[in-house]
N, C-alpha and C positions, 0 to 999 in steps of 0.2 A: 602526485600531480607534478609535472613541469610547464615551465614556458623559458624556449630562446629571448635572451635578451642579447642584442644589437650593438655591445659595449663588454665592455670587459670585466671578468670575474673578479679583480680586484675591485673596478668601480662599485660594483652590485655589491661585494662585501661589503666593503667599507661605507655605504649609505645605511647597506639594512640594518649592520648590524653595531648601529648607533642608536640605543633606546630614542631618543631623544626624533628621532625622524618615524618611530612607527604612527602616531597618528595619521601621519604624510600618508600611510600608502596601506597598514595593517588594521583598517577599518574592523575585520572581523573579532579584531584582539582590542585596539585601542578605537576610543570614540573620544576623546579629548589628547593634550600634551601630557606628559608622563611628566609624574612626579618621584623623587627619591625619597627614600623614608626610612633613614636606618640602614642607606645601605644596598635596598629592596628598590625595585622599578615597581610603581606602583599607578596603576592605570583605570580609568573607568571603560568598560567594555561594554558592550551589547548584553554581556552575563552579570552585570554588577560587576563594582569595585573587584579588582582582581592582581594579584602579584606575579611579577615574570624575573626569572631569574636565569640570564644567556650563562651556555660556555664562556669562559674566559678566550679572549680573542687569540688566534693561532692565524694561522699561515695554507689550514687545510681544506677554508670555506666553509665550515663546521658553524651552523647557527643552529646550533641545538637549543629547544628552549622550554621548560617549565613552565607551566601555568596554575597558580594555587586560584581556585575558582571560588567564588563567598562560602560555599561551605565547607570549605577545608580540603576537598578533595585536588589530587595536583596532577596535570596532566602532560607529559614529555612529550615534545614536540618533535622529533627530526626534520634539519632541515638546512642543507647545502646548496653552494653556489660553486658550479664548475665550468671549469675552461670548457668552450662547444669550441667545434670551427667557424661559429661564427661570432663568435663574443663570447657568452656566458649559459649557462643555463644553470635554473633555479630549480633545484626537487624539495618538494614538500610532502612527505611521507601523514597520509589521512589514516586513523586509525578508527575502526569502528568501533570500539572498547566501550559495549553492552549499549550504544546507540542504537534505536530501531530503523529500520531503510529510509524511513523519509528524514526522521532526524542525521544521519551520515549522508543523505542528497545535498540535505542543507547547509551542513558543513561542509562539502567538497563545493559547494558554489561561491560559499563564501571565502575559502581559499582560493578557490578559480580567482573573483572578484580581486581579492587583493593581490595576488599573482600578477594582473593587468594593471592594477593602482600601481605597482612596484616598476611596471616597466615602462609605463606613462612617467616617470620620474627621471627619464634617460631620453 
């Protein structure tokens, strides 16, 4: 999934990929402010209490990102901000990994959703 944002690939970076801003805009992920814990971003989500662990910040728009879900299982997220011609644009790569159709509907809507929280933010 993408969506053009109106502002530049730096600004998009450098908001998303501040733990500290995802309740702002990653509703799907966070449903309160993030907490640290050891080290660990640790967040209350729509899936229960859950840990996210970003790439180390680079230069590439690389917001690659880890999800350990309450029962242990951890989910890799891809997910870039790149220069468009007109600002930015944001891919968030949805993996169906053993989801049924309607459960992967629900998750690409909820990425969609936060996609638009992200760029209501600029």
């Amino acid at each position: 999934m993408s969506r053009v944002f109106r502002v530049s690939a730096a600004e998009v970076y450098e908001f998303a990929s501040d733990p500290a801003n995802l309740h702002l805009w990653a509703g799907g992920l966070a449903s309160a402010p993030v907490r640290v814990v050891d080290g660990t971003v640790v967040v209350e989500s729509p899936m229960g209490e859950v840990r996210v662990r970003f790439v180390e910040t680079n230069n590439f728009g690389v917001l690659d990102h880890d999800v350990e879900l309450p029962d242990g299982t951890v989910v890799t997220n891809p997910m870039r901000v790149f220069v468009h011609p007109e600002g930015a644009e944001v891919v968030f790569t949805v993996r169906q990994l053993g989801m049924s159709e309607s459960e992967l509907a629900a998750d690409c809507a909820a990425v969609a959703a936060d996609l638009e929280r992200l760029e209501k933010m600029f």
